[in-house]
Each structure stands twice: as structure tokens, then as C-alpha cells.
MARKOLTOR-39406 format. One record per residue (C-alpha): x, y, z; residue in one letter. Coordinates in steps of 0.1 Angstrom, whole numbers, padded with zeros to 4 digits, always signed. Layout:
N
XYZA ...
END
This chain:
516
+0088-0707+0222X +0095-0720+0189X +0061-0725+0178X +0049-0688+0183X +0085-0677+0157X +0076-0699+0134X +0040-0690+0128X +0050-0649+0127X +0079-0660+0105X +0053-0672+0074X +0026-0646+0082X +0053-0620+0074X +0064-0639+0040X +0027-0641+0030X +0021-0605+0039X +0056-0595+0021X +0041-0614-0013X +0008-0592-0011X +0025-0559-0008X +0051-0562-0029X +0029-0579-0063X +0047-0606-0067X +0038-0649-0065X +0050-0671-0041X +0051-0708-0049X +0045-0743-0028X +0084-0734-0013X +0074-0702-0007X +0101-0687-0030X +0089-0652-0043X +0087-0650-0083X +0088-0617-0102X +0059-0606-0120X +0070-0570-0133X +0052-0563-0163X +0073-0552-0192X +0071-0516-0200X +0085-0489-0225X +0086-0456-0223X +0077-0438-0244X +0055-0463-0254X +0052-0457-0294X +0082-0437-0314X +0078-0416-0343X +0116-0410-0361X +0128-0398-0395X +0149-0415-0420X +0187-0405-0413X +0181-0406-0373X +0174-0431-0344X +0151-0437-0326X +0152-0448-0285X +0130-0461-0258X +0136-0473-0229X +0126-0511-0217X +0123-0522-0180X +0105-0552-0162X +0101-0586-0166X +0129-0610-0168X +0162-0603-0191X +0181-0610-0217X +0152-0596-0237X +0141-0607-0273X +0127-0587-0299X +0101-0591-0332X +0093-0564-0358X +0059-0567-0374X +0039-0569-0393X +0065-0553-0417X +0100-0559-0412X +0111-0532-0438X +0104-0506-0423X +0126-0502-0396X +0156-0521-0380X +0159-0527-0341X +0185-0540-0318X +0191-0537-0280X +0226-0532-0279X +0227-0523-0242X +0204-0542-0220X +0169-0519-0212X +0176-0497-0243X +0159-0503-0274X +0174-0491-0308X +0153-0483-0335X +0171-0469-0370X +0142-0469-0396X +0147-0476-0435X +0113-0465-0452X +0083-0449-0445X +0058-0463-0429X +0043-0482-0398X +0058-0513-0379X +0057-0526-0346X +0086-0539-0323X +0072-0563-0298X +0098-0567-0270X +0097-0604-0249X +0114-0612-0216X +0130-0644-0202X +0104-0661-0177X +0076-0684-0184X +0051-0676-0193X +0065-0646-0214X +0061-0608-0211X +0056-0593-0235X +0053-0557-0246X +0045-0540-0281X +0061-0506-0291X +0042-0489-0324X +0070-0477-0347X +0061-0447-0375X +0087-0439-0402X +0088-0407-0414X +0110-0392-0445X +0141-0370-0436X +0161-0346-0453X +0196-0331-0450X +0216-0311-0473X +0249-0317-0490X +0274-0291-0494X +0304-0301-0520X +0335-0279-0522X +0366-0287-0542X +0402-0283-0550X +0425-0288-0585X +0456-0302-0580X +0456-0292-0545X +0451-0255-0550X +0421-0228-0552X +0393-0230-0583X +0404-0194-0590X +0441-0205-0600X +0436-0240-0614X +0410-0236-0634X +0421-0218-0660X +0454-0240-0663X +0432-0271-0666X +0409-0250-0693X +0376-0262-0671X +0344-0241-0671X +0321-0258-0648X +0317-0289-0624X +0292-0314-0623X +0277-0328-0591X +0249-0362-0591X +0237-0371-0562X +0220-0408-0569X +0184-0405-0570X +0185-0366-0582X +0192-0349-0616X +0228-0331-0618X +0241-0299-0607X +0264-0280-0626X +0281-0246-0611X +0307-0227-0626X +0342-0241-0618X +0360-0213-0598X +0328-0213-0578X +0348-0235-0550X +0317-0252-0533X +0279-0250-0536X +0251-0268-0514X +0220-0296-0527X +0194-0290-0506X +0163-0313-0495X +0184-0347-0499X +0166-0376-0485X +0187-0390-0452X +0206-0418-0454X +0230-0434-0475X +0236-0420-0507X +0269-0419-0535X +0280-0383-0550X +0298-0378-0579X +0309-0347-0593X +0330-0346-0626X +0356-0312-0636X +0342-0305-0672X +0362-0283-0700X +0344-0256-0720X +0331-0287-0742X +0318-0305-0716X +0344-0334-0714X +0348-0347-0681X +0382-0336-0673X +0384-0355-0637X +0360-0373-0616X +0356-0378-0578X +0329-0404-0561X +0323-0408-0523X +0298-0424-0501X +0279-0406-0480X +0254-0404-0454X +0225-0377-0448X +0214-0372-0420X +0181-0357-0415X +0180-0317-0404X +0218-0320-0409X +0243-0303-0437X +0272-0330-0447X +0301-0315-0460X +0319-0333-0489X +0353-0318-0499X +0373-0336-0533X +0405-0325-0551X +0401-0330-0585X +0431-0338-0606X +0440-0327-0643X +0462-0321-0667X +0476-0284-0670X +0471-0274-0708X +0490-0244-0708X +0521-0226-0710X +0536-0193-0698X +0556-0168-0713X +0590-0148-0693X +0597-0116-0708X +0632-0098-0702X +0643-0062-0721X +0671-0043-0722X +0671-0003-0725X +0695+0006-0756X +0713-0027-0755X +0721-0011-0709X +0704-0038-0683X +0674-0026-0672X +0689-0016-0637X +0710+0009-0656X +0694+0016-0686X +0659+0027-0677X +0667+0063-0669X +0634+0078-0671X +0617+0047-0683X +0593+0038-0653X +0574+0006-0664X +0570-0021-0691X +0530-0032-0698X +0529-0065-0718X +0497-0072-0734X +0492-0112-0752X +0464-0110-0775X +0432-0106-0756X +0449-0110-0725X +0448-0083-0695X +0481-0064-0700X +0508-0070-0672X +0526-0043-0660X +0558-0046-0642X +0589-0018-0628X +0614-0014-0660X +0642-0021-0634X +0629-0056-0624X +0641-0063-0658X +0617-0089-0665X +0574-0100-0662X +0562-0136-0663X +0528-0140-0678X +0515-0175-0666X +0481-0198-0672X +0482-0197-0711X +0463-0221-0733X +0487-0232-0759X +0486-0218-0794X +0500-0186-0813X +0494-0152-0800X +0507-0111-0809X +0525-0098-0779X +0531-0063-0779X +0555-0043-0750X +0556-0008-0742X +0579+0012-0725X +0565+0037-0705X +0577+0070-0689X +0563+0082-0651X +0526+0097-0673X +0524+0062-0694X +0539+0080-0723X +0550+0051-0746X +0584+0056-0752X +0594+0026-0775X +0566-0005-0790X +0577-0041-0797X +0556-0060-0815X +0560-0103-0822X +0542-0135-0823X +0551-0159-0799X +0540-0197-0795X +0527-0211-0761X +0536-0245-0758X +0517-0272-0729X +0533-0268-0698X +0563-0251-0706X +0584-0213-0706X +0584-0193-0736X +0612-0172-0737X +0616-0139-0750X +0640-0109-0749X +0635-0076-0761X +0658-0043-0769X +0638-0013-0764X +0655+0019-0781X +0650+0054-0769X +0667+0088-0775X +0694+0101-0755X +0681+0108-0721X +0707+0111-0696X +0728+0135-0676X +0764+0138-0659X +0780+0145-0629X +0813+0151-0618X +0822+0153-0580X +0852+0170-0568X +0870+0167-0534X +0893+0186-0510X +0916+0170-0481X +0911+0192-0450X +0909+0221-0472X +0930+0217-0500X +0952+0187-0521X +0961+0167-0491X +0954+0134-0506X +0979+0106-0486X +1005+0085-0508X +0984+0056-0507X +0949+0073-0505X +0916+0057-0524X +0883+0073-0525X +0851+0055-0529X +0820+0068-0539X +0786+0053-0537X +0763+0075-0560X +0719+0070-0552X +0692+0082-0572X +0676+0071-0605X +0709+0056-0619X +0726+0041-0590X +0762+0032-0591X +0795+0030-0574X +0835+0039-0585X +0869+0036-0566X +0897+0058-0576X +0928+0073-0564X +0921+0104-0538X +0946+0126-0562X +0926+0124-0587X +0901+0153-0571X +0876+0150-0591X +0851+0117-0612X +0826+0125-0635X +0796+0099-0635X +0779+0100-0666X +0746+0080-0683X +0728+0095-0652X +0687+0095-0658X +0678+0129-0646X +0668+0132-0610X +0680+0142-0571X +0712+0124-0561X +0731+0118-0534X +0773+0113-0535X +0790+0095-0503X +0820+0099-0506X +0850+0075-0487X +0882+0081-0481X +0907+0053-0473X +0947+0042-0470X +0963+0011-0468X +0989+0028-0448X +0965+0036-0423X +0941+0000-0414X +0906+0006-0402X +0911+0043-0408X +0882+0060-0433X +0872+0096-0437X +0836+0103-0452X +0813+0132-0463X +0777+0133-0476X +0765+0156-0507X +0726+0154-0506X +0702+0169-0533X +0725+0172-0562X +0699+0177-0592X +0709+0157-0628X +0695+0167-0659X +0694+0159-0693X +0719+0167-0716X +0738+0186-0691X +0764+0182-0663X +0765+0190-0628X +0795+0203-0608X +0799+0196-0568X +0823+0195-0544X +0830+0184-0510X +0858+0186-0482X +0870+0151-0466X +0881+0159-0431X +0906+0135-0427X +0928+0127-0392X +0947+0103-0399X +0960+0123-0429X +0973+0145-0409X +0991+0117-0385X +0973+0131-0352X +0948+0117-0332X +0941+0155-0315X +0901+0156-0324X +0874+0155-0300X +0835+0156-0301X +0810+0183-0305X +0772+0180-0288X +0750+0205-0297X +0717+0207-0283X +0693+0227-0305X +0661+0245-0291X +0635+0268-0305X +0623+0305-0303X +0593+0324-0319X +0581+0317-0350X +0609+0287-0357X +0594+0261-0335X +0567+0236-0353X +0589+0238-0385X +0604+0202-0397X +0632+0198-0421X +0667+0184-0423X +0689+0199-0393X +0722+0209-0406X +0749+0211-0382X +0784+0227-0397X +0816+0235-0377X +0843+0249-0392X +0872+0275-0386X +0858+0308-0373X +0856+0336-0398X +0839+0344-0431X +0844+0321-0464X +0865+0296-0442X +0859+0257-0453X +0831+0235-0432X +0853+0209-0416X +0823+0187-0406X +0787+0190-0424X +0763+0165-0409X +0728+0166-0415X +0696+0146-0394X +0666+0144-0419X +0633+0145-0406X +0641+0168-0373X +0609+0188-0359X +0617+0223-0339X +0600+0219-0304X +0599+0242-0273X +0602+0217-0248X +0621+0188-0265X +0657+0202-0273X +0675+0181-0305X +0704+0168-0295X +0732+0158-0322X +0770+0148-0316X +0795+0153-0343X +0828+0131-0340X +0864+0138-0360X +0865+0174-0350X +0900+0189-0349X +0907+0204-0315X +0909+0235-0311X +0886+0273-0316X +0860+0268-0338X +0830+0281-0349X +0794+0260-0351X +0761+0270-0377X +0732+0251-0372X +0701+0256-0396X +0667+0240-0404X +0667+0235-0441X +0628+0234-0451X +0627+0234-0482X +0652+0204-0488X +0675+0230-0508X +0705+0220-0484X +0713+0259-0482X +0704+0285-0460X +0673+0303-0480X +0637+0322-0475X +0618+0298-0449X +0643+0281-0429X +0646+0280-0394X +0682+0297-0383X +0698+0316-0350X +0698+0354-0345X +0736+0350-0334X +0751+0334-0363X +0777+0310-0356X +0784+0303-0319X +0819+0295-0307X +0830+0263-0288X +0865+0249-0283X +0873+0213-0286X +0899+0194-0272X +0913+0162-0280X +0892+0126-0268X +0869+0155-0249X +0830+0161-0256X +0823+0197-0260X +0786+0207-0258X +0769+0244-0269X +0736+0251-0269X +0723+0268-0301X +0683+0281-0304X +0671+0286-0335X +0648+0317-0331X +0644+0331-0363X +0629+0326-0399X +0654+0334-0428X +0638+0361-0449X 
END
């Protein structure tokens, strides 16, 4: 039986070498006769790419040979069955590829080098910040890019970046040089770079150079007064230095700063201007610039007398009932802002050196007898003029003055009728004793308030002394803080509610008419 095995055994080897294309030897050991192959079989590849094929059959580690010029191109296999071709020049070449038996293998892979192009975009910085600001403290006009191999480029300086186009791939060195009006180099930057073909590179420098200027702060006075207090109807102050833009700045910042100056001697000449840019007062002088420092300068503008008064009297629930110990504060806003304490029996201050306008007075009323306690009113839209002065006054309803705590609150919920609703305007809501010519006890006002059918306005009003009293509630328009032609008001009058002490009393007031 063994003799029939071993007869099948070698027919199937022998068949097995025929089928599969390979040799068998005297020990019947099969050989491998692959033939080496490459696909695709010839590249064509640009300066600044690579080229790849791939390599199979035969016997590895595989050897390679580049001819008949070696200049052209470089190859490597890097990973096995992967041929790496990075070309250097135009031209042709071949890379013959050779495997490990013996005989050799061998297969030959035509190479064709093309020229590539890429582009180069450069973009820059001075002293770590924009063209548009440094360039004008580093006095440069232009910068200067080379690429080796190519004539320069120059683009203005605040241009931030430009791109060379149709640069020929592969390694190349930029340099680009910051030039002044005269065309010194001010600062130079050089890189290395590689192009690669079809491709845009983007090269970013900071270029870095000496500021060569100086900068100028300007402060004023108005009639020897600080600016905060003594612009009155002065509205701005323009600066202009030589040839230089003019700067304008508020009069009550007090001061301008006018920076990126080339050094040397220039006129500087400051107006003062009124709300039309009516030049009120002119300075005129010559001030130096120095290299990278502050001029300093301070002017005294003179004008005529342009300012009003006011004097503000006050009431204690009604009359002189100022506590022993009683201060008043009063906070005055508008065009000439300021602030006074004084004793509360003094009834009356006068604020004077007031630039003409609208005012507003709050007025607070304190006691050291009485800790935490304070009483306050509001008087809105007091008109100042020049020359002249203006008389108002104002009731404090104070509580603790009287050494009760009997007050309660007030919620009135305001509605609309006819013709009133769609108005806006301040809502004035006033209670006070009932009766004709009696004195408002509170006066509180909600600025911006719109009249609406369907969405009542609802206001509370605290501190009101218990009792009978009588509520008016009116829509001022016209931002007169009086009842006149226009306003929104109710065809009852005053409406009646009684408050009792720590209590909320609510009325409901609708303002259905339009004052004549």
C-alpha cells in the first residue's frame, strides 16, 4: 500500500509546481519566480511634491539604482513595496528596482520631472501690533520682500500682508526688510521655507524697531474752574498740531492725548467750542515733541460770564419744622453738577456758577437724633439761565420729625379713558390734605409711563401720614412738571382715600380726559 501513496504524493507536487509558475529543484523544494512589478509603471511628478508607486514580487529587501541621471530625482523605499520618489530638477531619470534572489529581478520605473509652483503669502507685525498703528511710530513707508531667485517686492507698510505668486516649489529663503520714507532698512526678518507646488505657504514675521516719536497730553482749565465745573456752555475742545488731523475731545474730560508724533517743533492751536462749534476762546503755542516721551501742556481758556443761580427753598411738613439736630443734603444734576450740606433751618441755599440748562434738586433730610431716619423730595425741570436766578421750593415730609411712626402706604392704580390712552409722559402722583391751596405731602413722579386700556399703572407711595386725604394723579406730556394744555388728567379731580398707619390703601384713578 505504500507504494501506490508515494507515487500520488510526487505527481501532486509536480502538478502543484506547474499550476502555480513556480521551479522546483532536485529536492523538490518549490522556488519563487514572481516577476517584479510596479504599478503604475512610469511616474510623472512636479517639483515640491512626491511621487509613489507601488513594488511587489520577487524576493525582498529590495534595492534600488537611479539612472542614467542621478540629479534628477531622489528615491528611497522607506516602507517595504512602496517606492518614494521626491524629484529635484527637471528632467528624465529612471529608478530600476532589484530583489533579493539569484539570479536578480529586476524592474525599471521611467521617472519625468516636471517644474512646480506655489505661492507665498507674507503678512507682518511691528512690535507685536497692527501695520496701521506701528507704522507711523516707527516712521516706515514700505516693506521689502526677496524671495531668492526673484527680484523684490515692495508694498506699502500698513498694507499687513501681500502674496508672490508663481514661486518655483521647493526650498527657498525670504527676506523682507521694514524700510523708512528714505529707504533705510529699519528691521529685517529671514526664514526658510518650502513651496510646495499648487500650494499657498503662509509666512508671518514681527518686525521690530525703534519708536521715533513722541506724544503730546493736553489739559485746560475754564477761567482758572476745572473743566468738570468750569465748562458751563463750553461743549468740546479741538486740538489741531501742525498738519495734523485736529482731535476733538468733551471739555469736561478735562484733557486729550495726541500720540504717534515724529519728533521736532510744531504750532498747536486749541479751541474752545460751544454746542454749534462756535469758538469761544483760541490758544495758540509751539510745542517740542521729543523721541518716545509726553509733552505736557496746560492751558487757561478765558470766556465771559456765562452762568446762572439757583436758590432752593424748603418746608418741614408744611412750614419751619426743621428738628434741633436737622441737616439737609442736596445733590444738584444738570450742566453744572454739584452737591452742599447745610443745616435744615437754614430754609433756603442758593447754588450759583450754574451753566444754563434743566436741573434737577434732591433734596435730603437727616438727624443725628434720629439714626437711619431720612426724609427726601425731588424738584425736576428747574430751568437756569444766564445772568439770572431761579427760585424753587419744596416740602420734606418728614415722620420722624414729628416723633410718630402713624404713616401707611398708598397704591394707586392708574387706567385710561378716551382720548388719554396712547399718551406717554412722566405720571405724577400727589397726595395731600383735601381742600383747595393745601400743601402736597408726597409728590412722586414715574418718567417714561405710557396710558394703556388694558394695562393699568400701578405706583405705591410710602411715608403717607394716616389719616383723610386727598390723591391727584396727572400725565405731564410736555415735561413742564405742571398740569397744562395736553396732558392726560381725571374728570373727578382729586379722589379721596384714607390711610392708616403700617396699612396699604389702594384707589383706583382713570385718567379720561385731555387738559385744555
Amino acid at each position: 500500500m505504500k507504494k501506490p501513496f508515494t507515487v500520488t504524493l510526487v505527481a501532486l507536487i509536480l502538478i502543484s509546481c506547474s499550476i502555480f509558475s513556480i521551479s522546483c529543484n532536485d529536492d523538490e523544494v518549490p522556488i519563487d519566480t514572481t516577476p517584479l512589478v510596479s504599478e503604475p509603471p512610469a511616474l510623472s511628478v512636479a517639483t515640491g511634491t512626491t511621487g509613489l508607486a507601488a513594488v511587489s514580487g520577487g524576493v525582498t529587501p529590495y534595492s534600488i539604482q537611479i539612472a542614467p541621471d542621478s540629479t534628477i530625482a531622489i528615491a528611497s523605499i522607506q516602507t517595504i513595496g512602496i517606492l518614494d520618489v521626491t524629484p529635484v530638477a527637471a528632467g528624465s531619470t529612471s529608478v530600476t528596482v532589484q530583489d533579493n534572489s539569484d539570479p536578480p529581478r529586476m524592474v525599471t520605473i521611467p521617472i519625468t520631472v516636471t517644474i512646480g509652483y506655489g505661492n507665498v503669502t507674507f503678512g507682518w507685525t511691528i512690535n507685536g501690533q497692527s501695520p496701521g498703528i506701528q507704522c507711523p511710530q516707527v516712521n516706515s513707508s514700505q516693506v521689502r520682500v526677496t524671495i531668492d531667485g526673484y527680484s523684490p517686492v515692495t508694498r506699502p507698510c500698513n498694507e499687513s500682508a501681500f502674496t508672490i505668486e508663481t514661486i518655483t516649489a521647493g526650498n527657498h529663503t525670504i527676506t523682507a526688510e521694514l524700510l523708512n520714507p528714505s529707504s533705510t532698512v529699519l528691521s529685517t526678518i529671514t526664514q526658510s521655507i518650502f513651496v510646495e507646488a499648487n500650494e499657498t505657504v503662509l509666512i508671518t514675521g514681527n518686525f521690530t524697531a525703534p519708536l521715533i516719536i513722541g506724544s503730546v497730553n493736553i489739559s485746560w482749565t475754564i477761567n482758572g474752574q476745572p473743566a468738570g465745573s468750569g465748562c458751563l456752555n463750553a461743549i468740546s475742545v479741538r486740538a489741531a498740531l501742525g498738519a495734523l488731523t485736529p482731535i476733538t475731545e468733551p471739555c469736561s474730560s478735562g484733557e486729550l492725548l495726541l500720540t504717534a508724533i515724529p519728533a521736532g517743533t510744531y504750532s498747536l492751536a486749541s479751541d474752545l467750542l460751544d454746542a454749534g462749534n462756535t469758538v469761544l476762546d483760541n490758544i495758540i503755542r509751539n510745542v517740542t515733541i521729543v523721541a518716545n516721551q509726553t509733552t505736557y501742556v496746560n492751558l487757561n481758556f478765558t470766556t465771559g460770564a456765562i452762568a446762572g443761580s439757583a436758590t432752593v427753598h424748603w418746608t418741614v411738613n408744611g412750614g419751619p419744622n426743621c428738628t434741633p439736630n436737622g441737616d439737609i443734603r442736596i445733590v444738584a444734576t444738570g450742566p453744572s453738577p454739584s452737591e452742599i450740606t447745610t443745616t435744615c433751618d437754614a430754609y433756603s441755599h442758593q447754588f450759583t456758577n450754574l451753566g444754563p440748562g434743566t436741573y434737577s434738586f434732591e433734596i435730603f433730610l437727616t438727624d443725628a437724633s434720629y439714626p437711619g431716619q431720612q426724609s427726601s423730595a425731588l424738584l425736576e425741570n428747574v430751568s437756569v439761565v444766564d445772568n439770572a436766578n431761579t427760585s424753587v421750593s419744596q416740602n420734606l415730609n418728614c415722620l420722624f420729625c414729628t416723633g410718630t411712626d402713624s404713616a401707611g402706604w398708598v397704591q394707586v392704580d392708574v387706567t385710561c379713558g378716551g382720548a388719554a390712552c396712547g399718551l406717554t409722559g412722566t405720571l405724577y402722583v400727589i397726595i395731600k390734605d383735601c381742600g383747595t391751596g393745601n400743601v402736597p405731602l408726597n409728590t412722586e413722579s414715574v418718567p417714561g409711563a405710557t396710558l394703556s386700556a388694558g394695562t393699568p399703572l400701578s405706583h405705591t407711595v410710602s411715608d403717607v401720614f394716616s389719616g383723610g386725604r386727598c390723591v391727584v394723579v396727572f400725565l405731564d406730556v410736555d415735561g413742564n412738571g405742571q398740569i397744562s394744555t395736553g396732558d392726560a388728567i381725571s374728570s373727578l379731580g382729586e379722589t379721596y382715600v384714607l390711610v392708616s398707619g403700617g396699612q396699604t390703601a389702594t384707589v383706583d384713578i382713570m385718567l379720561d380726559s385731555v387738559s385744555p
